[in-house]
N, C-alpha and C positions, 0 to 999 in steps of 0.2 A: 624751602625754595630750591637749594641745590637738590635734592630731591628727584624735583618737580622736573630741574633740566637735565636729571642721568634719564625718567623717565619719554621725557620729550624726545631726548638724542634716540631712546631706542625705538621708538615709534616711527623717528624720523631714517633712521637706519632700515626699519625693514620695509620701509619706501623704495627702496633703491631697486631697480627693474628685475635684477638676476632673484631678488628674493619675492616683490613681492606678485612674481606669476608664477611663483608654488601655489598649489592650490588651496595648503592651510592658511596662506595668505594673502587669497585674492580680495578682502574688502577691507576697510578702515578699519571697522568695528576687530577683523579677526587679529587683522595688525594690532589694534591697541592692547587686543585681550593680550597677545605673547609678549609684547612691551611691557604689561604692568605683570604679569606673568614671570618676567626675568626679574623683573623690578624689584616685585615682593620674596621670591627666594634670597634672590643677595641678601636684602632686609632682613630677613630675619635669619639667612646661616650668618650674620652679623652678630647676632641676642649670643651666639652659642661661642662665636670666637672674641667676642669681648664685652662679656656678662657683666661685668663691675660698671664699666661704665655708664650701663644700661639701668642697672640697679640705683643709678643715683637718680633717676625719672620716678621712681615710683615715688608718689606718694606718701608721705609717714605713715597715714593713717592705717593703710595695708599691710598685714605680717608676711614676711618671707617675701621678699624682694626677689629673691633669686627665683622662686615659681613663678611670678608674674611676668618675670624676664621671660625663661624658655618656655611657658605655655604660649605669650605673644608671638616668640620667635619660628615656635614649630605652627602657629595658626598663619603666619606668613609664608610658611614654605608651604604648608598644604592647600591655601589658597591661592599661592601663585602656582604651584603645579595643577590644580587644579582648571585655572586660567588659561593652561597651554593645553587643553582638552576642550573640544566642542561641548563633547557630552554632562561635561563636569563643570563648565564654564557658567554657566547658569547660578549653579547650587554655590559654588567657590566665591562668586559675585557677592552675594547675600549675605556668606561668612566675614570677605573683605570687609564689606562695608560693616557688618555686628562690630567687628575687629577696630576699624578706624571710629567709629564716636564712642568704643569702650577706651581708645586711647587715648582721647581726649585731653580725660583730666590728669593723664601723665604729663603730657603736651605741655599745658595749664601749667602743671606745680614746675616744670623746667623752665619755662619762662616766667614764672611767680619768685623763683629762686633766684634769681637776679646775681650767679655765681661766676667765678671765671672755672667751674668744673661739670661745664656742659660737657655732654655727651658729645658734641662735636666742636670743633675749634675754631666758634664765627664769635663776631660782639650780641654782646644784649641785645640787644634790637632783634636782630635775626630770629632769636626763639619767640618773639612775638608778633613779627611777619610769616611767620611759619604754621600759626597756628589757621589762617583761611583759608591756607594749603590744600589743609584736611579735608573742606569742603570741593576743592577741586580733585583729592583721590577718588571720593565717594564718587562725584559726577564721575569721572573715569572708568573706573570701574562700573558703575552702572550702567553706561553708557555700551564697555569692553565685552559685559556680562551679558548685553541685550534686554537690560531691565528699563533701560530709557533712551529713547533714542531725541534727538535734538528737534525741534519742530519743523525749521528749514528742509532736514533729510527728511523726517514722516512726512511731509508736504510733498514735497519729490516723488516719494516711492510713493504715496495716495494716488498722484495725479498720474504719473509717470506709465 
């Protein structure tokens, strides 16, 4: 959920007039893509500068914690850089989202764990408010990637 509002604030940030009549950022859709774009880099040069903590998401059942860590973390920077490319935006979209329901059942075992050594330093509850999240990055992302657009807007642009 906090997440959700670093991603919202930058969405909501490259709103603002000086930026969004660049031309990389003349529509919502390209907005969102550099949003989640910035989003998923930080996220995953995170896996790389504090890998133990990350490590305690994985699942038992998985050997070597630590590859699970920084293959997640480098598919999040190549994702979101990806995201900040028209051309790559598309194909980057598709890895995101592989990415978010492969993480799932990280998600899962962190709020199963019912620990006070989360990976981040909220209450219980939190890691299981967190997990519907997931469904709103994919929308995001899909949405950022131009793999779906919301029916209000294709109604629009249809009639329009």
């Amino acid at each position: 959920m906090s997440f959700a509002i670093l991603l919202l604030s930058f969405f909501l940030l490259l709103h603002l007039p000086p930026l969004r009549r660049r031309p990389a950022l003349a529509t919502p859709e390209a907005r969102a893509a550099v949003a989640a774009g910035l989003f998923f880099i930080g996220a995953g040069v995170m896996h790389f500068v504090m890998p133990a903590r990350y490590e305690a998401m994985i699942p038992p059942q998985l050997p070597s914690p630590a590859f699970w860590v920084f293959l997640s973390g480098a598919a999040e920077v190549a994702g979101g850089l990806g995201l900040l490319l028209p051309r790559t935006r598309r194909l980057a979209a598709l890895g995101l989202i592989t990415l978010l329901l492969a993480i799932l059942p990280a998600n899962l075992h962190e709020a199963r764990a019912n620990t006070a050594a989360h990976v981040l330093p909220f209450p219980d509850w939190y890691f299981w408010l967190r997990l519907p999240f997931q469904l709103v990055y994919v929308a995001w992302v899909a949405w950022a990637g131009g793999l779906w657009r919301p029916r209000s807007r294709a109604r629009l642009q249809a009639h329009g």
